[in-house]
C-alpha positions as CSV (number, residue, x, y, z in Angstrom):
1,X,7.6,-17.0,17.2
2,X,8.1,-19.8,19.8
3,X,5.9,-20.7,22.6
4,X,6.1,-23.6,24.8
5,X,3.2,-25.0,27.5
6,X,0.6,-24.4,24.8
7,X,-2.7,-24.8,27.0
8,X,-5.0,-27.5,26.1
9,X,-7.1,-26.0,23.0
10,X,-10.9,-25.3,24.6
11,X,-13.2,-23.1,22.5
12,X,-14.5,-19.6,24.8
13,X,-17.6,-21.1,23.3
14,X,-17.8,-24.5,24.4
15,X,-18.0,-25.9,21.2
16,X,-16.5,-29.2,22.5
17,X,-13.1,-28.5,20.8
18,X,-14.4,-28.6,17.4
19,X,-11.4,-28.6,14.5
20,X,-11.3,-26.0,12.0
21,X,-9.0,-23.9,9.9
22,X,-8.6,-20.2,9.9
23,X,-8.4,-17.9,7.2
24,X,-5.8,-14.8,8.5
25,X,-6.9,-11.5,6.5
26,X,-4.2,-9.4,6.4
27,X,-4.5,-6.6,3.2
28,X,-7.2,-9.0,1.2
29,X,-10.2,-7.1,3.4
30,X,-13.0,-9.4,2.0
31,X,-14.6,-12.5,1.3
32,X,-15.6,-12.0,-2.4
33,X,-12.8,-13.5,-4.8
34,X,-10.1,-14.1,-2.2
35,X,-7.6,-16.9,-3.1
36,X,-6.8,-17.8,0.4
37,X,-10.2,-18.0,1.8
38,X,-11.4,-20.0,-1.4
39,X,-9.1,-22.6,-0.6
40,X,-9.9,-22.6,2.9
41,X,-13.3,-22.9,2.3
42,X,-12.4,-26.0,0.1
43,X,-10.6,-27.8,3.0
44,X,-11.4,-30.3,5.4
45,X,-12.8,-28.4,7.7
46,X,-14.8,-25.3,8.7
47,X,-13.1,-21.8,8.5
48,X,-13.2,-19.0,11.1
49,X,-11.9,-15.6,9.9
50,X,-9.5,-14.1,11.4
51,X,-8.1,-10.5,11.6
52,X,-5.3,-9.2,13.6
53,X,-4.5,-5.6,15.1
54,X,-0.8,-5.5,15.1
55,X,0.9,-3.8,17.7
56,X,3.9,-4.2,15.7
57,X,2.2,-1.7,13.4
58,X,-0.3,0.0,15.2
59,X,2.3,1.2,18.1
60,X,4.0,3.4,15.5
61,X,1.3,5.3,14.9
62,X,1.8,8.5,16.2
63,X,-1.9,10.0,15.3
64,X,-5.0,8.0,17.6
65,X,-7.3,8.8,14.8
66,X,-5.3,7.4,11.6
67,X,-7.9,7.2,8.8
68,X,-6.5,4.4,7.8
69,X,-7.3,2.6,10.8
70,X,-11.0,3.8,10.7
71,X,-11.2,2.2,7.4
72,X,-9.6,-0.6,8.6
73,X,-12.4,-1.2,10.8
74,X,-15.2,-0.5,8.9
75,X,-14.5,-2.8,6.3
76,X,-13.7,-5.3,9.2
77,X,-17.3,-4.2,10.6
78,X,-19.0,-5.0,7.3
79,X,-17.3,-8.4,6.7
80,X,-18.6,-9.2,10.0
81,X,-22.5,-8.5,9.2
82,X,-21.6,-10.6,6.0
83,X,-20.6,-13.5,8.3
84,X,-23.4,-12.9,10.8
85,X,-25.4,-13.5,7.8
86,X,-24.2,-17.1,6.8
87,X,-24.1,-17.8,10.7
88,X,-20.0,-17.3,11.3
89,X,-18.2,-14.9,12.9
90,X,-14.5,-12.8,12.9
91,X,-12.1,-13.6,15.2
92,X,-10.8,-10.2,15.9
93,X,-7.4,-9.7,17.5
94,X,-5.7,-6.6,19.0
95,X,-1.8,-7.5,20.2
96,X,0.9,-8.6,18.2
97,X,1.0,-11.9,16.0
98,X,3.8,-13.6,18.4
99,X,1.8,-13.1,21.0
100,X,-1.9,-13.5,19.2
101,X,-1.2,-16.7,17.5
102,X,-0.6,-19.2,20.9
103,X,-3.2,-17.4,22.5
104,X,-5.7,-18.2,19.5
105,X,-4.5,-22.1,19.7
106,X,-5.2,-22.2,23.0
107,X,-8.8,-21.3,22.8
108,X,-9.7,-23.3,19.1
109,X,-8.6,-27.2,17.4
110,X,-6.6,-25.0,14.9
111,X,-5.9,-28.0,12.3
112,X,-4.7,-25.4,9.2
113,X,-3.9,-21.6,8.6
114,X,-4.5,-20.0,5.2
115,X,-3.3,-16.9,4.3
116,X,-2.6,-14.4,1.0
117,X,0.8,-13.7,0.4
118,X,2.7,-9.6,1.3
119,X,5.9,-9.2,0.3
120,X,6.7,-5.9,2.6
121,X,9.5,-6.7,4.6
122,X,8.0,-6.6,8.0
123,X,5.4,-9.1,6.8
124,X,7.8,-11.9,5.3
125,X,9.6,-12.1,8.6
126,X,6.4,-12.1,9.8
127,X,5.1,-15.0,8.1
128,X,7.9,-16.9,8.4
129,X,7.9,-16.7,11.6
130,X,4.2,-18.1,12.2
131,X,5.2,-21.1,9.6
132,X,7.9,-22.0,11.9
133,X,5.8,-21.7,15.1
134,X,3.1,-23.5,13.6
135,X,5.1,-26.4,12.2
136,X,5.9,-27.4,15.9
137,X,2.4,-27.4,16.9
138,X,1.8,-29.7,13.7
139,X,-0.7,-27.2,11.9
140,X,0.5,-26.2,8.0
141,X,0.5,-22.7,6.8
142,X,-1.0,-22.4,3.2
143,X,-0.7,-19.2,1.6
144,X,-1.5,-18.0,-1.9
145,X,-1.1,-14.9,-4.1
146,X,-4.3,-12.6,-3.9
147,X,-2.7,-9.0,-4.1
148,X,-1.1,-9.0,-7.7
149,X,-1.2,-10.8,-11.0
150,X,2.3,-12.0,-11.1
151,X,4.6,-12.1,-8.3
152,X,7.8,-12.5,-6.8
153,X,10.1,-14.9,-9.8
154,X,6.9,-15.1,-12.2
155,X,8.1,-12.4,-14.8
156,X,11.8,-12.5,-15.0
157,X,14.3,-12.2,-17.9
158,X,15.3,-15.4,-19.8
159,X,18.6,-15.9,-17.1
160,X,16.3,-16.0,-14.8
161,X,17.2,-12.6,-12.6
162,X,14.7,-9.9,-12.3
163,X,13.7,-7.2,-14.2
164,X,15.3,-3.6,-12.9
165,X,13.4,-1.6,-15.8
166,X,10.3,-1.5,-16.1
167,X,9.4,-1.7,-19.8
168,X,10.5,-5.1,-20.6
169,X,9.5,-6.2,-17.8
170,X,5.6,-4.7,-18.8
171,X,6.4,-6.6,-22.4
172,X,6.3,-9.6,-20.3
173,X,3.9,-8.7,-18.3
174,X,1.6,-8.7,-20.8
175,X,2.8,-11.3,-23.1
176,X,2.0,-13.9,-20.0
177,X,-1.5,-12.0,-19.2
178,X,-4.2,-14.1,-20.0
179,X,-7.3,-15.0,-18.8
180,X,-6.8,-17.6,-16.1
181,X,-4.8,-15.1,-14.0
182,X,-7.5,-13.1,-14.0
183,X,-10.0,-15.3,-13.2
184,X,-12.3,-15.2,-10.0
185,X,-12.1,-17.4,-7.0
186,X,-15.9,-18.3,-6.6
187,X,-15.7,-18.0,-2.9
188,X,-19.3,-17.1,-2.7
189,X,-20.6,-21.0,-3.8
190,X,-18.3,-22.7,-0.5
191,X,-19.7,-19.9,2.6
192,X,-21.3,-22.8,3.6
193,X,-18.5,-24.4,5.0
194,X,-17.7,-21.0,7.3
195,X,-17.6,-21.8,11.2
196,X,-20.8,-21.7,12.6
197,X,-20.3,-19.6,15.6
198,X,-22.7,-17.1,17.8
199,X,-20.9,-13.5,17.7
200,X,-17.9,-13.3,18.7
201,X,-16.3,-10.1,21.0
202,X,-15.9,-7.1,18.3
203,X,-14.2,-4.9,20.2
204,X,-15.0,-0.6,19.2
205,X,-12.1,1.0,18.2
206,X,-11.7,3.0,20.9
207,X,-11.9,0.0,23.0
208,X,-8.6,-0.7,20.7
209,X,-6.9,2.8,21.7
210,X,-8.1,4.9,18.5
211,X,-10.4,7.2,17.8
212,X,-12.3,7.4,14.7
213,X,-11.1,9.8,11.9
214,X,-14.1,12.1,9.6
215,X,-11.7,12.0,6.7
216,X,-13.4,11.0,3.7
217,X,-12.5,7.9,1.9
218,X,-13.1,7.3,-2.4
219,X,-15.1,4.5,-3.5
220,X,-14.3,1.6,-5.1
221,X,-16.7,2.3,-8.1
222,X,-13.4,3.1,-10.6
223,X,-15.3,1.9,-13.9
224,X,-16.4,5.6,-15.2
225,X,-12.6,7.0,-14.9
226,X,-11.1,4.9,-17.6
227,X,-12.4,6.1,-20.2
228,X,-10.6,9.3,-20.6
229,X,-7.9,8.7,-18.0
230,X,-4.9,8.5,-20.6
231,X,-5.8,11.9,-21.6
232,X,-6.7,13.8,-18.0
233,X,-4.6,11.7,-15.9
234,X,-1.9,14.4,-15.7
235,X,-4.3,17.5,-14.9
236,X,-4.6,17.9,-11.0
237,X,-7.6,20.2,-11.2
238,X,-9.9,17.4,-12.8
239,X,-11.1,14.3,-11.4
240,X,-9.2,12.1,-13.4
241,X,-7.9,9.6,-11.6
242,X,-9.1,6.2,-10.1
243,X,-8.3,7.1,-6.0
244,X,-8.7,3.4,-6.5
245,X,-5.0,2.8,-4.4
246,X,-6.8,2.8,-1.2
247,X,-8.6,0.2,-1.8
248,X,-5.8,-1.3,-3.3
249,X,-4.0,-1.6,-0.4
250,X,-6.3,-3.3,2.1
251,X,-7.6,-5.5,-0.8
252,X,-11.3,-4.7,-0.5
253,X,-11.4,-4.8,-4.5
254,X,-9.5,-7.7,-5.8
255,X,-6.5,-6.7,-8.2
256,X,-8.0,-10.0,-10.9
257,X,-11.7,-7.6,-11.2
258,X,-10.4,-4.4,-11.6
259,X,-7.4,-5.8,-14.4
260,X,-10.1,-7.7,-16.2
261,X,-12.1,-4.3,-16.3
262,X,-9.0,-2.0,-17.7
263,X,-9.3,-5.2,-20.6
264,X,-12.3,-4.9,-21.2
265,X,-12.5,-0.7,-21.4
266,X,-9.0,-1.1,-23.2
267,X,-7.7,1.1,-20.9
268,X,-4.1,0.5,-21.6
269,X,-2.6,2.8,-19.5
270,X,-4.3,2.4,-16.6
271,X,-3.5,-1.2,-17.2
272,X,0.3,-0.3,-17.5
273,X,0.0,1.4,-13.9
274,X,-1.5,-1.8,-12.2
275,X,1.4,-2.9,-14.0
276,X,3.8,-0.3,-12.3
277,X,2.9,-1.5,-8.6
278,X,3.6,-5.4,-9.2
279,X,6.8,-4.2,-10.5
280,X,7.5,-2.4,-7.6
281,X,6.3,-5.7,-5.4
282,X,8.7,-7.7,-7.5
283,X,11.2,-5.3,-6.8
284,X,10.6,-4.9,-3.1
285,X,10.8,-8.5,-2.8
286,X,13.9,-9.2,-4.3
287,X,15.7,-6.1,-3.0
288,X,13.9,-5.8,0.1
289,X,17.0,-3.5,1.3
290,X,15.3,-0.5,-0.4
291,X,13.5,0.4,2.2
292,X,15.8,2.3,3.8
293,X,19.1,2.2,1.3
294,X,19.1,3.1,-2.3
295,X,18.8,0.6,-5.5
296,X,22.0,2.0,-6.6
297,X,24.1,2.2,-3.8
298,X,26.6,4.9,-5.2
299,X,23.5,7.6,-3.8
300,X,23.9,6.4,-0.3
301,X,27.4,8.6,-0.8
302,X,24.9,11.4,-1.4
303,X,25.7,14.4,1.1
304,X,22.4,15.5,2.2
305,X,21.8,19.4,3.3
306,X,18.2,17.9,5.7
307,X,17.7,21.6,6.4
308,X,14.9,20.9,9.1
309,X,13.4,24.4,9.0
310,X,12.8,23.5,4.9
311,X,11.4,20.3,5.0
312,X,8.9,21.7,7.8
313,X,7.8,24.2,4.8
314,X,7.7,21.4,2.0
315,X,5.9,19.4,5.0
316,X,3.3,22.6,5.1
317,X,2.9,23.6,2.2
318,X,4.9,26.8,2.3
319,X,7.7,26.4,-0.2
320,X,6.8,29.6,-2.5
321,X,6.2,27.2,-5.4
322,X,2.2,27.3,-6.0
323,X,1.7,23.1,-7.2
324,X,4.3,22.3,-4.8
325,X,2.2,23.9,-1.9
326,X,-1.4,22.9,-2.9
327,X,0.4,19.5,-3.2
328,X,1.0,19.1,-0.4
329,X,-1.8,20.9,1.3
330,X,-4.0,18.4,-0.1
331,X,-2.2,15.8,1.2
332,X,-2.6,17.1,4.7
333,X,-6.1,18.1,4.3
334,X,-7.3,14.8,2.4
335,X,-4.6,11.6,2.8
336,X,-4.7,11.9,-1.1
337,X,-2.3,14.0,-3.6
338,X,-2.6,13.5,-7.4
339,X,-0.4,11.2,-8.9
340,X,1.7,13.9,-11.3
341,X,2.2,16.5,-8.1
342,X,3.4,13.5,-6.4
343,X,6.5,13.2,-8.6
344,X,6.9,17.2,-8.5
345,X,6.8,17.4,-5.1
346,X,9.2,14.5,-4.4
347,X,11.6,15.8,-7.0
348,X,11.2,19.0,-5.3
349,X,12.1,18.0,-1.4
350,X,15.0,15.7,-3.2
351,X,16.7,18.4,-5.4
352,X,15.3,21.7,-5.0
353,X,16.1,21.2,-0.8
354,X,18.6,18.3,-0.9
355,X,16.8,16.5,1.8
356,X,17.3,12.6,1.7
357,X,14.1,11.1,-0.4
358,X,13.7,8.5,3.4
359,X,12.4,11.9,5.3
360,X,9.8,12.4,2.4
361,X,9.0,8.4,1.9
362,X,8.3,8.5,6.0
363,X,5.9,11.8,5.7
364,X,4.1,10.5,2.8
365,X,4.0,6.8,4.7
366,X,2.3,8.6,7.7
367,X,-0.9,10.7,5.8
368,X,-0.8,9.0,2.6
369,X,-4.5,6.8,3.1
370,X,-3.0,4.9,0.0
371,X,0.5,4.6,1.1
372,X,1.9,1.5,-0.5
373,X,5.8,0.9,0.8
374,X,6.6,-0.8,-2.5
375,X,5.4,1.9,-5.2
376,X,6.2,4.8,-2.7
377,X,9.7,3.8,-1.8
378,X,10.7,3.0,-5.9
379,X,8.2,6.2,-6.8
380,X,10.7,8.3,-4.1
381,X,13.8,6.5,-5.5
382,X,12.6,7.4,-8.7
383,X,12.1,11.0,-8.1
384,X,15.4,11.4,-6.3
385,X,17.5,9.3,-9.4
386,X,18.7,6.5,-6.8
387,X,16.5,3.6,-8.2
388,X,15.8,1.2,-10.4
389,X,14.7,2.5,-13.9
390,X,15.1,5.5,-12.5
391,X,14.8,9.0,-14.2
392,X,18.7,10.5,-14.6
393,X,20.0,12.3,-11.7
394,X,20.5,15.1,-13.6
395,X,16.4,15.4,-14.5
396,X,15.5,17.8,-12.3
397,X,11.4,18.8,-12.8
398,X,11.3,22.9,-12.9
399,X,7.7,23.6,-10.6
400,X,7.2,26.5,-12.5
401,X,7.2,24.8,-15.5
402,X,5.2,22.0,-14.3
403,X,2.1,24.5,-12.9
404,X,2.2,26.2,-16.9
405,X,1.4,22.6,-18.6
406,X,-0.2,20.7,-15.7
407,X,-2.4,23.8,-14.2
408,X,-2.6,26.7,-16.8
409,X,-5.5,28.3,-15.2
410,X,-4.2,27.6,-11.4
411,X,-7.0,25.9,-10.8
412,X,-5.9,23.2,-8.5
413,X,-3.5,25.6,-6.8
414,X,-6.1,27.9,-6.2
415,X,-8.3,25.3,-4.8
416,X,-5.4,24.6,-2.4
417,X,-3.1,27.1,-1.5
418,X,-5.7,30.2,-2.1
419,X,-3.0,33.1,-1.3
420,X,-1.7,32.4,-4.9
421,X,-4.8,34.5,-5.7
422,X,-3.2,37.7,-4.0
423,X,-1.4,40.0,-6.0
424,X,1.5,39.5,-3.3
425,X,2.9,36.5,-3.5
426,X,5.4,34.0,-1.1
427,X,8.4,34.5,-1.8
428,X,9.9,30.7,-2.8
429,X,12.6,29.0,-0.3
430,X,15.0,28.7,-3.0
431,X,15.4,29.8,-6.8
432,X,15.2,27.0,-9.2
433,X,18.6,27.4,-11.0
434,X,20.7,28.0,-8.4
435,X,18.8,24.4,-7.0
436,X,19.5,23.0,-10.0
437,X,23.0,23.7,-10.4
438,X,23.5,22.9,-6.5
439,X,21.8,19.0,-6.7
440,X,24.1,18.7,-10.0
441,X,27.4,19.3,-8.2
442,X,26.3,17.0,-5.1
443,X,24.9,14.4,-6.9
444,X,28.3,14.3,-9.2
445,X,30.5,14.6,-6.4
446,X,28.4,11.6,-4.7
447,X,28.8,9.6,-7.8
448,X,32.6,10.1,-9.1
């Protein structure tokens, strides 16, 4: 991110060049209990929020009304009446950071950046990028962890290395868990020191090239769901589950609240999944590679059928198998799929079709409204037998089987994929044995 001839800096305000600091939001959507922003606050000087639309991102897109980008901006849209409130404003961006970051210290005294920590790929190029381009120009980039309770080398094994499986690392986890991790960042006592600013532009989102999506999206009231979620988690046709991931993602709940909640209901297994996606994070970070190759690399030998006419069905919902296809019908009809289909139906499109786990890790990337690259690429990994702590290659999930103790009364299938209620049924893309016994030979071949 290099830029020479920076213009003069000369507020679009005529504030007289005033110096500030800017807190960049990223996936920490709000101002309650946000580590980066607290600090901010605490500076020097006064903070202007700042959000950028990243072409980088938002060019891939393929669908104009992504939910997730309606969401996007409607949490951006309510953090700005919260500013209006104290008398600041957003700074809201649409173009790439390489491009967005000279522009912005052209127009404002920028005299410090503060920022959360992401450990995707993608955004740790990205931020050391900015750190270098704002080095030369003299302005420091702090940035903090916000998104997870430990991070990156905090929970490692006594040599120092990572963890690859998960439940030692989860001992540790726990054993360091204590209550100043999970402590809140009173942000709320320091919006004082916001920017004082009149409004600034807030573009619509179709002024940005999108249109807005009617898809529904959960709440972030999760409280009522612990209670009973290590018994009903598994059961698709109840309500069992947090949809709490969404919010997850774009940090409009912070991750110290809702741990300090799964404490206090004793909700150990719920705890162990927040758990489950900072061991993923840790993972990502340290093998950031597995995005697109496999943890172990032997299953990059894997010879892969990637029949396109079948993963259209598995993409549709029309395998044959009843939870497979309400599965994923859901999914298309909802940007959500319960957790315990989402492991059948990955195991399915990996074994059962022999279609590399990267095509179903890019489908569920583009309609999941929780899509997470860490958990979903080690969750696919997982599924297929190529990652860390992975279930054995040779575990392949029977759907039939998993519909008889998951959905007895074909409730949830039902719900989805109705024409399971006809006494003529689809006829399934492939029979599970022979599946089974053709994803053994290829996956021993591939590994010997």
């Amino acid at each position: 991110m290099k830029q020479n001839n920076i213009p003069s800096r000369k507020s679009p305000l005529g504030d007289q060049g005033a110096e500030i600091s800017i807190c960049w939001l990223r996936r920490d959507l709000r101002l309650k209990d946000n580590a980066a922003l607290y600090y901010a606050l605490k500076g020097k000087y006064p903070v202007l929020v700042l959000f950028i639309f990243d072409k980088n991102i938002l060019n891939k897109l393929e669908n104009k009304a992504d939910p997730r980008i309606t969401f996007i901006y409607q949490t951006l849209v309510d953090i700005q009446e919260q500013l209006k409130e104290k008398g600041s404003s957003m700074l809201l961006k649409f173009d790439t950071p390489e491009k967005a970051w000279p522009e912005i210290l052209s127009e404002y005294n920028v005299k410090g950046v503060y920022a959360n920590h992401d450990y995707e790929p993608y955004a740790t190029k990205r931020d050391d990028s900015l750190g270098e381009f704002l080095r030369s120009e003299n302005i420091p980039l702090k940035t903090y962890k916000d998104q997870v309770i430990f991070e990156k080398n905090e929970i490692v094994k006594d040599d120092g290395k990572p963890y690859s499986v998960f439940t030692p690392y989860y001992r540790q986890w726990l054993k360091k868990l204590n209550d100043f991790y999970v402590k809140s960042y009173p942000t709320g006592k320091y919006l004082k020191n916001l920017f004082q600013t009149p409004s600034l532009p807030f573009s619509t989102l179709k002024e940005l090239g999108f249109e807005k999506s009617h898809l529904g999206f959960p709440s972030n009231n999760f409280e009522k769901k612990l209670k009973d979620y290590d018994k009903e988690r598994d059961y698709p046709a109840k309500d069992a589950t947090t949809h709490i991931g969404l919010h997850l993602r774009f940090g409009t709940i912070s991750i110290r609240e809702v741990v300090r909640e799964a404490q206090d209901q004793r909700a150990d297994k719920w705890l162990s999944e927040l758990a489950w996606r900072e061991f993923y994070m840790m993972i990502l970070w340290h093998h950031p590679h597995i995005v697109d190759h496999a943890f172990k690399p032997a299953y990059d030998n894997i010879k892969w059928r990637n029949n396109e006419t079948e993963f259209k069905a598995w993409c549709d919902g029309k395998t044959g198998y009843p939870i497979v296809d309400a599965g994923m019908r859901q999914l298309n009809e909802t940007g959500f799929m319960h957790n315990r289909v989402r492991m059948v139906v990955a195991s399915f499109l990996c074994k059962h079709l022999l279609i590399d786990w990267r095509w179903g890790e890019a489908y569920f990337a583009e309609k999941l409204l929780d899509y997470e690259q860490a958990s979903n690429v080690g969750g696919w990994q997982w599924a297929c037998g190529s990652g860390n702590d992975a279930a054995p290659y040779f575990r392949v999930f029977n759907p039939e089987l998993q519909l008889k103790k998951f959905d007895p009364k074909m409730q949830y299938v039902y719900k989805w994929a109705p024409e399971y209620k006809n006494a003529i049924l689809p006829i399934p893309i492939v029979e599970h044995t022979f599946a089974r016994d053709r994803i053994l030979a290829a996956f021993k071949k591939a590994l010997t």
